[in-house]
C-alpha positions in Angstrom: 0.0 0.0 0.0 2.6 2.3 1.1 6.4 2.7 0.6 7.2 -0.1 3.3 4.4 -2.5 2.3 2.7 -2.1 5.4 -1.2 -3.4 5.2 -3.7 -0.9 5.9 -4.2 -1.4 10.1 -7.9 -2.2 11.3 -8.7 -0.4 14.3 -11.9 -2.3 15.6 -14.2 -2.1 13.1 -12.8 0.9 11.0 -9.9 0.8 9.1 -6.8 3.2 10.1 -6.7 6.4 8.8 -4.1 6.7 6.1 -6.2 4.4 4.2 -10.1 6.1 4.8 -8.2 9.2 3.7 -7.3 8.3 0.4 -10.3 5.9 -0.7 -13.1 7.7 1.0 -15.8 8.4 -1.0 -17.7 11.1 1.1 -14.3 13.0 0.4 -14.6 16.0 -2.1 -12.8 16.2 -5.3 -11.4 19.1 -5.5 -12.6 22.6 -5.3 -15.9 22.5 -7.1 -17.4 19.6 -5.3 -16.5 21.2 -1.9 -18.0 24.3 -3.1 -21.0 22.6 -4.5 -21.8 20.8 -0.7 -22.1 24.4 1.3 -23.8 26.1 -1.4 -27.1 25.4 -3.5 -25.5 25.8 -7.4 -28.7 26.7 -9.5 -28.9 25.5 -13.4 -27.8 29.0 -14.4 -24.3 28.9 -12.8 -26.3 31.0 -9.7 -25.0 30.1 -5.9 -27.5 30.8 -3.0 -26.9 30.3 0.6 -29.0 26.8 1.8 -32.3 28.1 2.8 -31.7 26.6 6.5 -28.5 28.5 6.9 -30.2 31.7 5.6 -33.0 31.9 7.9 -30.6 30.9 10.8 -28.4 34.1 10.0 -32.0 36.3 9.5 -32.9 34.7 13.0 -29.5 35.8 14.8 -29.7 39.3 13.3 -33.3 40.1 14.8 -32.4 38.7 18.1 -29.2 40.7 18.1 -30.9 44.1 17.2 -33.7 42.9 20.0 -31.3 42.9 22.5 -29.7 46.1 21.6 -32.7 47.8 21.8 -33.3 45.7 25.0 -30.6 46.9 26.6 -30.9 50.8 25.4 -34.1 50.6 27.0 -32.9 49.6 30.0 -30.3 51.9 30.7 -33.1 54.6 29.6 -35.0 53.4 32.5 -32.2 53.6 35.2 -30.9 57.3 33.8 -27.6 56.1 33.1 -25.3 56.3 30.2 -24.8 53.1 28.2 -21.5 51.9 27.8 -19.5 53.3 24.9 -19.0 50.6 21.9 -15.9 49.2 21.8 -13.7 50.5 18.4 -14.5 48.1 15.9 -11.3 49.1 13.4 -7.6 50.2 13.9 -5.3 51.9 11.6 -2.0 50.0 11.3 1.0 51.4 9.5 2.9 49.1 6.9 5.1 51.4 5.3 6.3 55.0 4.8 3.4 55.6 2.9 0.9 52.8 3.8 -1.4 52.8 5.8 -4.3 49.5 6.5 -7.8 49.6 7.6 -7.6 46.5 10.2 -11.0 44.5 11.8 -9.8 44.0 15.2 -12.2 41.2 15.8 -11.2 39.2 12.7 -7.7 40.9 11.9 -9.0 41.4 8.4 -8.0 44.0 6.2 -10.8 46.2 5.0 -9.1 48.6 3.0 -5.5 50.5 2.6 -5.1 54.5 2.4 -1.3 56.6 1.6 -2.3 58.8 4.2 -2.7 58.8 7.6 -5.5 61.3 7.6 -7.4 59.4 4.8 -6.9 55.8 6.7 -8.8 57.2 9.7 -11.6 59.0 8.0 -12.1 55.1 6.4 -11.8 53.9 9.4 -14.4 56.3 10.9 -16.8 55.7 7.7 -16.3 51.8 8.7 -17.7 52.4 12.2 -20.2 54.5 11.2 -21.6 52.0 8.7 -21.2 49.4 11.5 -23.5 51.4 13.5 -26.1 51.6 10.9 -25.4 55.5 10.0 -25.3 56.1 6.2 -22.1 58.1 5.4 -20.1 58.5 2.3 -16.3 59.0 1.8 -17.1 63.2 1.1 -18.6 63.2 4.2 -15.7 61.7 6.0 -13.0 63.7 4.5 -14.9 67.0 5.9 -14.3 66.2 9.1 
């Protein structure tokens, strides 16, 4: 089987895994049929999200904006400040001139700028979109 001629080893009633790894067949082919088992591929070439998956993430979202309107209603009631948000995006420098737009939570890079002064106003933009606030770049460069 191998380059010593070792048989394939039975571990109780499976066999090891060397051997399940290369003859499996529940194991994808290649890029396309691991594509094609997350996402629904349509006659037309079209890919949609599984319908269980998409009402999952629709679910999620309402509860999340529940409980932030939940919890500005309770710090309403009490007369006390809510906490601030924590910053959502960080400007990181990578050159002389470079400067990236950085997630913090994911470490993602969401966009690049050759000035400092332009990387923040993105970065600002970003948060405000985050937020739900509709701002364009014009906007962001004004202030």
């Amino acid at each position: 089987m191998n380059q010593r001629n070792e048989k394939p080893r039975v571990d109780g009633a499976f066999f090891h895994a060397a051997f399940t790894r290369q003859h499996s067949p529940l194991r994808p082919i290649g890029l396309r049929q691991a594509a094609r088992v997350l996402t629904s591929t349509r006659p037309n070439g079209e890919r949609k999200m599984h319908q269980l998956i998409q009402q999952k993430r629709e679910t999620l979202t309402a509860i999340r904006a529940r409980a932030h309107l939940a919890t500005a209603e309770l710090y309403a009631m009490i007369g006390k400040e809510p906490p601030a948000q924590p910053i959502r995006y960080q400007v990181i420098r990578k050159s002389a001139d470079a400067w990236h737009v950085v997630e913090i939570s994911t470490g993602k890079v969401r966009g690049f700028r050759f000035s400092y002064k332009e990387a923040v106003n993105y970065a600002q933009v970003l948060e405000a979109r985050a937020d739900g606030m509709v701002v364009t770049l014009s906007q962001a460069v004004l202030q």
